[in-house]
N, C-alpha and C positions, 0 to 999 in steps of 0.2 A: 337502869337502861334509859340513855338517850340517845336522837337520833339528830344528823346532822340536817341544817337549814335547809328551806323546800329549794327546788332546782338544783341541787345538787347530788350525785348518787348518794344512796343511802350508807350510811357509817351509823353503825352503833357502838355505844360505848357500853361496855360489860365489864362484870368483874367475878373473879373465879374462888368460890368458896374458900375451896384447900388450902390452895399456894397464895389468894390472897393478889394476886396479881389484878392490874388494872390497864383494859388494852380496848381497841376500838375493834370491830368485826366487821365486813361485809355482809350486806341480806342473804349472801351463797350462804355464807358460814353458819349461818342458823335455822332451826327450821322450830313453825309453829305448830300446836297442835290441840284443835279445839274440842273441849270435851262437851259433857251435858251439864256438867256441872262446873264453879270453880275450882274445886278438886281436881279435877280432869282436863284443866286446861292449862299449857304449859309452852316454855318454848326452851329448847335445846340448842347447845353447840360445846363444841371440844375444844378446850381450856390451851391457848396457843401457846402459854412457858411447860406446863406440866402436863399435859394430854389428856386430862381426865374429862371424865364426862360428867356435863353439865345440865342440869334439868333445876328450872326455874318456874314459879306460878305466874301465868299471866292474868293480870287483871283487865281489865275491858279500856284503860287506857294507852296500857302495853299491848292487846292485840289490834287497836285502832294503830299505831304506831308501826307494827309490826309488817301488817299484811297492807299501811299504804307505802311503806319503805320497801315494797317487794321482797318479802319474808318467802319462802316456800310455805303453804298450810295444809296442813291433814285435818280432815274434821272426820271425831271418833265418834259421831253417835247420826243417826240420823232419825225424822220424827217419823212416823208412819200414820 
């Protein structure tokens, strides 16, 4: 996962498991989703030659990446 040069919309580039394919994304087309743990923390999108679904672990320099590229985030845990 990289993301294009600052000042410009965000493009990231991905690649899709299955089919193997290697394509750039819009921040629409993905979304992030942070857990409590690394286990639990991922970021998703649908695979643009084969449709399948994609589910990736994000590490803390892909969600820095992600969510200032204007990623959509869901945060799954919250502390009390």
């Amino acid at each position: 996962m990289t993301a294009t040069a600052p000042g410009r919309p965000a493009v990231f580039r991905a690649a899709c498991p299955d089919c193997r394919a290697c394509f750039q994304l819009a921040a629409g087309a993905l979304r992030l989703a942070i857990g409590a743990s690394r286990r639990t923390t991922f970021y998703s999108f649908t695979c643009p030659e084969c449709g399948a679904a994609v589910r990736k672990p994000a590490g803390e320099r892909i969600v820095e990446l992600l969510t200032g590229g204007g990623v959509r985030t869901l945060r799954l845990h919250s502390k009390v």
